[in-house]
C-alpha positions in Angstrom: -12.5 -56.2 41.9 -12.7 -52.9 40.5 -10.3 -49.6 41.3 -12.0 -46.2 42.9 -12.1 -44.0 40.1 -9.7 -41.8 39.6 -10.5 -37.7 40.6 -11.0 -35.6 37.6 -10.4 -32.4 37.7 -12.6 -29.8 35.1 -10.9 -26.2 36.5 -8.4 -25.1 33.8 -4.9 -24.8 34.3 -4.4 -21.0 35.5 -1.0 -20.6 35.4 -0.5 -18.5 32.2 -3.6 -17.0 31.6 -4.8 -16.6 27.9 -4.5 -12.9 26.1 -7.6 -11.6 26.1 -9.6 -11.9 22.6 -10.0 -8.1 22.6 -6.0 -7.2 23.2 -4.8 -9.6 20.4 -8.0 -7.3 17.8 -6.6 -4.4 19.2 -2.9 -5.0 18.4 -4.3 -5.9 15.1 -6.3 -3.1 14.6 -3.3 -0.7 15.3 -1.2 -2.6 13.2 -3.4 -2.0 9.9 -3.9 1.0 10.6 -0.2 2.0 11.0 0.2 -0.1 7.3 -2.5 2.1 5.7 -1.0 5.5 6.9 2.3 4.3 5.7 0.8 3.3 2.1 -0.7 7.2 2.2 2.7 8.1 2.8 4.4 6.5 0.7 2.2 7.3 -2.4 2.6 11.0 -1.3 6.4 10.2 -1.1 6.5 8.3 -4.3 4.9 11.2 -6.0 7.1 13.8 -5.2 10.4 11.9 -5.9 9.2 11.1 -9.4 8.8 14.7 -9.4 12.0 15.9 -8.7 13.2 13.0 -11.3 11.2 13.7 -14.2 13.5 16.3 -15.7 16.5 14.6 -15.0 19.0 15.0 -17.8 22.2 13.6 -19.2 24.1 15.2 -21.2 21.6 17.0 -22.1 18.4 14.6 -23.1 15.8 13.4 -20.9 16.6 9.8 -19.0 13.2 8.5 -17.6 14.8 7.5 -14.8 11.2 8.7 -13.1 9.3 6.2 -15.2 11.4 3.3 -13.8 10.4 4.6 -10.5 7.3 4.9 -10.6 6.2 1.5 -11.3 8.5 0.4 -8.8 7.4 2.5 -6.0 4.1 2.0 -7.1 4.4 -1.6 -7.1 5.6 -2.2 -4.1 3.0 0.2 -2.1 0.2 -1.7 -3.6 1.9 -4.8 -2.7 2.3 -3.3 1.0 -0.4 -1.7 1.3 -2.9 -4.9 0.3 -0.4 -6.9 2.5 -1.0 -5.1 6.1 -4.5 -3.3 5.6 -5.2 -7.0 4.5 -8.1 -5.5 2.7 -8.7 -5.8 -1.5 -9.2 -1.8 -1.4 -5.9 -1.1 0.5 -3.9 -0.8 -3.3 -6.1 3.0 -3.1 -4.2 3.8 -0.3 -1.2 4.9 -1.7 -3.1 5.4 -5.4 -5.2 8.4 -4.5 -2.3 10.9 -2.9 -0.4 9.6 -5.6 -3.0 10.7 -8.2 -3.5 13.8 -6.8 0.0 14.8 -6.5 0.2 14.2 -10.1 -2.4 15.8 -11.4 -1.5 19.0 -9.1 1.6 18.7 -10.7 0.3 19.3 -14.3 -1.9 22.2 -13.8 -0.1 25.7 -14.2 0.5 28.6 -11.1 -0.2 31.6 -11.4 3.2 32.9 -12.0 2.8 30.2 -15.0 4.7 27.2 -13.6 4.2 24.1 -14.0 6.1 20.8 -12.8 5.0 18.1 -15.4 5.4 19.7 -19.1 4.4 17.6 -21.4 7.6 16.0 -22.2 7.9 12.3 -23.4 9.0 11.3 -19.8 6.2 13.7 -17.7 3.4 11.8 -20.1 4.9 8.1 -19.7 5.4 8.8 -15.9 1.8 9.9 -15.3 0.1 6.3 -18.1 2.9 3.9 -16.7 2.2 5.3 -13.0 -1.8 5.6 -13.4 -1.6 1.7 -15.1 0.5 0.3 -12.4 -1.9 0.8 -10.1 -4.8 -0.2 -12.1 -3.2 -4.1 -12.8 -2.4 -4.5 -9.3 -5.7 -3.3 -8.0 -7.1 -5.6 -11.1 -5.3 -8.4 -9.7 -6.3 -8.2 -6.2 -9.9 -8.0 -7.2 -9.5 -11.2 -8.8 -6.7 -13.2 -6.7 -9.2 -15.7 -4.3 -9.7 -14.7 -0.9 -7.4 -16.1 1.5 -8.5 -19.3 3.0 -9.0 -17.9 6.8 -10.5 -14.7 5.8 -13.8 -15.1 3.2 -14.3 -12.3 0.9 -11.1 -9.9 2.7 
């Protein structure tokens, strides 16, 4: 004897319908973009505090307290940067307002000022600031794509 077979339904469940493809690239769109502006802010930002702390003094002689920010700060931006543009280029996000910051800074007004002025810390600022950059975009150039994303 055999049983009647059993009605099979092929209409997917409705109940919670799916986000759209299109929202969830959208969201993602609008999320790297908001990452990059904040990298281009953050270099400009970056820049101008290491600025205000090159001459920074103590009793006296020059501290480099701005050197130890800069590779910080620009650590950290490239690090940002690459992580939400999710892009091997993103570490010139926050490299080229940085960059031109400080090479604004060097040239002389007018009037004859000038905020970088050849000191030991306005020279190592500018190498250690310029080369942090450089190794971390050198290193994302090499690291391996991601697994999900092919040549990102």
């Amino acid at each position: 004897m055999t049983l009647p077979a059993a009605p099979v339904s092929v209409v997917p469940d409705e109940s919670v319908p799916p986000l759209p493809e299109r929202s969830g690239r959208a969201v993602d769109l609008v999320l790297r973009v908001a990452g990059g502006v904040l990298s281009v802010v953050g270099g400009v930002v970056s820049a101008v505090l290491e600025l205000i702390l090159a001459p920074a003094r103590v009793g006296g002689q020059l501290i480099g307290v701005a050197v130890l920010v800069a590779v910080a700060a620009n650590v950290l931006l490239s690090w940002f940067a690459h992580r939400t543009v999710e892009r091997r280029w993103a570490v010139a996000l926050p490299a080229v307002p940085w960059f031109a910051i400080v090479a604004v800074a060097g040239i002389r007004t007018a009037e004859g000022d000038v905020l970088l002025t050849g000191t030991w810390v306005d020279l190592l600022l500018v190498v250690a600031g310029a080369m942090t950059f450089a190794v971390m975009g050198f290193r994302q150039i090499l690291a391996p794509p991601p697994p999900d994303r092919p040549g990102a």
